[in-house]
Each structure stands twice: as structure tokens, then as C-alpha cells.
C-alpha positions in Angstrom: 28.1 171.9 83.0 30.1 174.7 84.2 33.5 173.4 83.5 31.8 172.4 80.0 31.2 176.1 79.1 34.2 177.5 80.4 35.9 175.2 78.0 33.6 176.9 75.0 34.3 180.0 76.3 37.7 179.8 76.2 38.1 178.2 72.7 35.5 181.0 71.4 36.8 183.3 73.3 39.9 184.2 72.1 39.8 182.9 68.5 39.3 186.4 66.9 41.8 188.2 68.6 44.4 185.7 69.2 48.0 186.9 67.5 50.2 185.9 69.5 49.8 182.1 69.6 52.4 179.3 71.3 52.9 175.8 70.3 53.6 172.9 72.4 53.7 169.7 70.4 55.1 169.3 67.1 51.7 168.1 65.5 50.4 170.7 66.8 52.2 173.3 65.4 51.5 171.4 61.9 48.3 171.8 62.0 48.4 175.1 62.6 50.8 176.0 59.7 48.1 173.4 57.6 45.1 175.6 58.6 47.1 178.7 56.9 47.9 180.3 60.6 51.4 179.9 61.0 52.1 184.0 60.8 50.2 183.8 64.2 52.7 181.6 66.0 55.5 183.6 68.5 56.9 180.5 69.9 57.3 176.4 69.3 58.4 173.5 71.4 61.5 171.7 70.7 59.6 169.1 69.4 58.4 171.0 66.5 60.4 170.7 64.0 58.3 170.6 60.8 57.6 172.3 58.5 61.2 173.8 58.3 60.0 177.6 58.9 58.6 177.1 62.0 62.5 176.3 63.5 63.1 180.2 63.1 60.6 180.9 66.4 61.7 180.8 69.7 61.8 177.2 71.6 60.7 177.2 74.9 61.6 173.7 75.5 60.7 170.2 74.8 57.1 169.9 76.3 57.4 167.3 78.6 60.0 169.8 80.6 58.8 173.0 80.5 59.1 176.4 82.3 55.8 178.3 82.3 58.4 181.8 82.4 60.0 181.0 79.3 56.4 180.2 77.6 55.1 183.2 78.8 58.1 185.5 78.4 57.3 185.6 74.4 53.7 187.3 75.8 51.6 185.0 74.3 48.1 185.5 73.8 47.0 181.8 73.7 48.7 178.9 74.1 48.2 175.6 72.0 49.3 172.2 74.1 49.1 168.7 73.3 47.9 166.7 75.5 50.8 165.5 78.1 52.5 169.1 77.9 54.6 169.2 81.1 55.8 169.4 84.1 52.2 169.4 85.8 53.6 172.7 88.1 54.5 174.4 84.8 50.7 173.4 83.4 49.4 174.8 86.9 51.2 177.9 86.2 50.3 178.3 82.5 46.8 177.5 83.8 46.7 180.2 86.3 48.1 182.4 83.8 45.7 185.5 82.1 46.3 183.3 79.0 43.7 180.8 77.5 45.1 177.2 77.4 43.7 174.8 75.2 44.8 171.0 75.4 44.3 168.8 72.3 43.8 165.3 73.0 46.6 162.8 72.1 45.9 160.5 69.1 46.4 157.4 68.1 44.1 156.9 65.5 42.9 158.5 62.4 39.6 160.1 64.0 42.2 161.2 66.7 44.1 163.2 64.1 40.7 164.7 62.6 39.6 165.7 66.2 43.0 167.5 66.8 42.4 169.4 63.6 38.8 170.3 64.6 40.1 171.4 68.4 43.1 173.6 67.0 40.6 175.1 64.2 38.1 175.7 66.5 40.7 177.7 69.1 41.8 179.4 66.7 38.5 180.6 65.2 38.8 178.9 61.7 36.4 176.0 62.1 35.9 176.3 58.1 39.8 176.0 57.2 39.4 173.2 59.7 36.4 171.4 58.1 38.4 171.8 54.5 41.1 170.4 56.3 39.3 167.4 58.2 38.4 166.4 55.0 41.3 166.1 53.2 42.9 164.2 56.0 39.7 161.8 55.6 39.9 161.2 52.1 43.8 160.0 52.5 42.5 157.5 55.5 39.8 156.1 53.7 42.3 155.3 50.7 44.4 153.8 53.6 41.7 151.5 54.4 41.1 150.2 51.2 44.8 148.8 51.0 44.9 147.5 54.3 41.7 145.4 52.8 44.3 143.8 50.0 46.6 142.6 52.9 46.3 138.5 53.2 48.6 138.2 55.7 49.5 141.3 58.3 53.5 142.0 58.6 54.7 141.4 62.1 56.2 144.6 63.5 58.1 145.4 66.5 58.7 148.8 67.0 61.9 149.8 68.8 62.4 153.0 70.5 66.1 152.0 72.2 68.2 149.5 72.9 69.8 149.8 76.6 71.8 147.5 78.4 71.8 145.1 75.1 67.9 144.5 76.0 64.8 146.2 73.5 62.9 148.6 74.7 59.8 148.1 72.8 56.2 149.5 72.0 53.5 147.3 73.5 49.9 148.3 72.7 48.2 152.2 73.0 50.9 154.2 71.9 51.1 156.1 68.7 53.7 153.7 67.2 50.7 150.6 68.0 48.5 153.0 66.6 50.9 153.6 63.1 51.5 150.4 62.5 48.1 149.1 62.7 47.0 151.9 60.1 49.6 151.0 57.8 48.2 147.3 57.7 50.6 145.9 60.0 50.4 144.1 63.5 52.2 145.0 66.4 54.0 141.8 67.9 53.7 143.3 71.2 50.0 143.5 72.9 50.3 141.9 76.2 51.4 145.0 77.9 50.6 148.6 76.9 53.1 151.8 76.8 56.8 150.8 76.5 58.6 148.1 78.1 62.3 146.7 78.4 61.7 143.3 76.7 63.5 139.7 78.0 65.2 138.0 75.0 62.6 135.4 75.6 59.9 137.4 75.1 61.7 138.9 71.9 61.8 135.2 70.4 58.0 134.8 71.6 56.9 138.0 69.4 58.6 136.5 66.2 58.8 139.9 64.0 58.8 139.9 60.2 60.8 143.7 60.4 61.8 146.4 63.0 60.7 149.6 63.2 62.4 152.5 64.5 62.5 156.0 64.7 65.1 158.2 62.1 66.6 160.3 65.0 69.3 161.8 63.3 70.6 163.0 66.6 73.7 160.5 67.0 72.1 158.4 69.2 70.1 156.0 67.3 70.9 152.2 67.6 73.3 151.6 64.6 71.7 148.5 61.9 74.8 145.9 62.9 74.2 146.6 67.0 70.4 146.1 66.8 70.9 142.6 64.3 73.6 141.3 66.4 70.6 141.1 69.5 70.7 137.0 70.3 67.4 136.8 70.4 66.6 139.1 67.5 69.0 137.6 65.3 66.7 134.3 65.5 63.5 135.9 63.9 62.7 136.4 60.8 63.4 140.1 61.1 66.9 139.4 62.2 67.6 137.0 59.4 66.5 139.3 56.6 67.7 142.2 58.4 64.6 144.1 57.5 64.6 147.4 59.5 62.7 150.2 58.8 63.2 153.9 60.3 61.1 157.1 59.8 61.5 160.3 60.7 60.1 160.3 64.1 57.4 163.6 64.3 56.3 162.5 60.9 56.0 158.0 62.1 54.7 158.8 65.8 53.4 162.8 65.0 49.7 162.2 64.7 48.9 165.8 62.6 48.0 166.4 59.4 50.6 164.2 57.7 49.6 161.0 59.2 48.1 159.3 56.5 51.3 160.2 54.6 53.1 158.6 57.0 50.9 155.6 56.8 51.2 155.2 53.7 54.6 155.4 53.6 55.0 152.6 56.2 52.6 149.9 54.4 55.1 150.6 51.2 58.3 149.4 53.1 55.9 146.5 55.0 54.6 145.1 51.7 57.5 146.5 49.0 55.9 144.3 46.5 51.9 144.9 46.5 51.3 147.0 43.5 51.2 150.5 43.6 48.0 152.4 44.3 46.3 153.6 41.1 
């Protein structure tokens, strides 16, 4: 009970006055800008990246690797973290900090994006623009669902977030890339293990995809479309033969903020290139 009301207090605490607010997590920081509160950001993670604007604030880091000084060197006045914000020490220090520290939950899901949106709103004292918000966001799922209804036959999708050593490594089930491709109407070919996993070339044959998915990085180091189709194993599924890969931008596929049903959306288009187009 008491750890239950110091997390009200906190979120109520220092909605009103908070100005000087940090961002770690690149959904996050969309939903702030979404709520209309961007001009109260000081800071970002390296991981936010969208919308454009936000790349003129300060980066304090990617936020798996942080360093509670450089966070707190920008004088922030709350700080915004999705959840797996890190190194724990750093967390510990932000913690211990005179600065309130509000985790959002991860999501994988679409009522995982709507309770980000409610959390952030809520820290930031604009539960209404967050209830506007929510709703939107709702209205785009539920026009999700109805064309995942129209699907006969699910696409087979393995998502691929490397290739190392000339072996996969591969999304199995509860991360946000499972979570993306079911919403989009697809199946993930990979569910006997959860989190991400080298895969045998046995086991690629086994899953048998209809298309690849992988992340745009547009950082150099992405797997080139020739190298991830000359795999032995891939090259015998029907993904290989076709050649059908997929990439999108990564914060907007695997983000899990504001523009997921977009994002969604845009996925079941390349899955199913010839349903018809939503009236």
C-alpha cells in the first residue's frame, strides 16, 4: 500500500510543475511530442530518433548504457524511462536522485501502447490530452482487427535481427517484433523459445517462412538482401525462393508508441500485397 501511493504521488506530484523533462526510450519521447509536450523535453536517448525535432536535444546515451551524471547534468526535473532503462547502478542512482522517475511498462501489444500513453499523460499531468490520445490510437487498432479477420491463411514470418557467424539470429515469442507481426495478421514461425535466439539451419528449415522481416537500420550494418538469401537453409523455404524480405524502420516496426498501428498497418500491406485496400 505504501509503495502503491508513493507511486501516485510521484506521478501527481510533479505533473504541474515539471519543465524540465528527460526521455529515455524513443516511444517514449513520441508520445510525449503526440500529447503536445515536446517544448518540455531537455534531453533524449539515443534511441529517439522520431519525430525529427527531437534529434536537436541533448543525448545522454542509448538507454540500455547509461550514466545517471550525464542524465542529470541537463537538471532535469523528471525523468521519463521505458521500462529496461539501464545499467541497473545508473537506475539506482537516477532513483536516489531529488528527481521523480517514472518507468512505463514495455509493450507488446496494442493495450500495452494505450497504457504507455495513459502512464506518460498521467506523469505529466495531461490525463485529458492522454484520453484524446488513447482514443485515437484505439480507433486505428480496432480497424486493425477487422482486417486481420479477412486473413484465410496467416503469412509465416520470421523476423531477423542479425545474421552472425552465417547462422539467424531470430525473434522467438514475447518480444515486440512477436508482438508486431501477430497485429499485422501474421504468425511468427518461431514460438518454441521466447526472446532472441541463434537458430540451427535445421531449425530454420523446420519454421518454413513465407517472408523475412527485418529491421531498416540504415546504420551500414544491416545484413545485405543477397547475404541473408544465400543462407542454405533459408534459401530452401518459401521465403528464400521468392526472396520476399521485408524491412522497416526499426523505432517505428519494434517502437510500440503512438505510431504503432501505423506500423501495423503498414506490415499487413507488404504480408498480403494483394488483399484490397481498406475502404
Amino acid at each position: 500500500m505504501i509503495r502503491a501511493a508513493l507511486v501516485l504521488a510521484l506521478l501527481a506530484t510533479p505533473a504541474a510543475a515539471a519543465e524540465r523533462v528527460v526521455s529515455l526510450g524513443g516511444a517514449i519521447t513520441e508520445i510525449v511530442v503526440a500529447l503536445g509536450q515536446g517544448d518540455r523535453l531537455v534531453a533524449r536517448d539515443a534511441t529517439s530518433t522520431w519525430p525529427e525535432t527531437v534529434t536537436a536535444l541533448p543525448d545522454v546515451g542509448y538507454m540500455r548504457a547509461l550514466s545517471a551524471e550525464g542524465v542529470l547534468s541537463v537538471a532535469p526535473d523528471l525523468i521519463l524511462a521505458a521500462e529496461g532503462a539501464g545499467p541497473a547502478e545508473a537506475v539506482s542512482m537516477l532513483r536516489a536522485a531529488r528527481v521523480p522517475y517514472v518507468e512505463v511498462p514495455e509493450a507488446t501489444d496494442g493495450a500495452g501502447v494505450l497504457h504507455r500513453i495513459s502512464a506518460v499523460a498521467g506523469a505529466l499531468g495531461v490525463a485529458e490530452r492522454g484520453a484524446a490520445l488513447a482514443e485515437a490510437v484505439a480507433a486505428d487498432l480496432a480497424r486493425l482487427e477487422g482486417l486481420r479477420a479477412e486473413v484465410a491463411r496467416p503469412a509465416r514470418v520470421l523476423f531477423v535481427l542479425s545474421m552472425q557467424g552465417g547462422r539467424l539470429m531470430a525473434s522467438g515469442t514475447g518480444t515486440a517484433a512477436d508482438g508486431i507481426i501477430r497485429m499485422a495478421g501474421g504468425a511468427n514461425v518461431i514460438t518454441d523459445f521466447a526472446g532472441y535466439r541463434l537458430l540451427s539451419d535445421e531449425a530454420v528449415l523446420a519454421a518454413a517462412p513465407d517472408v523475412v522481416l527485418m529491421m531498416d537500420r540504415g546504420d551500414g550494418h544491416a545484413v545485405a538482401a543477397d547475404d541473408l538469401f544465400a543462407h542454405p537453409a533459408l534459401v530452401a523455404t518459401a521465403a528464400g525462393r521468392d526472396r520476399r524480405l521485408v524491412r522497416m524502420d526499426g523505432l517505428l516496426l519494434l517502437g510500440f508508441g503512438p505510431r504503432t498501428a501505423q506500423a501495423a498497418l503498414a506490415l499487413h500491406r507488404a504480408l498480403y500485397p494483394l488483399a484490397p485496400a481498406e475502404g
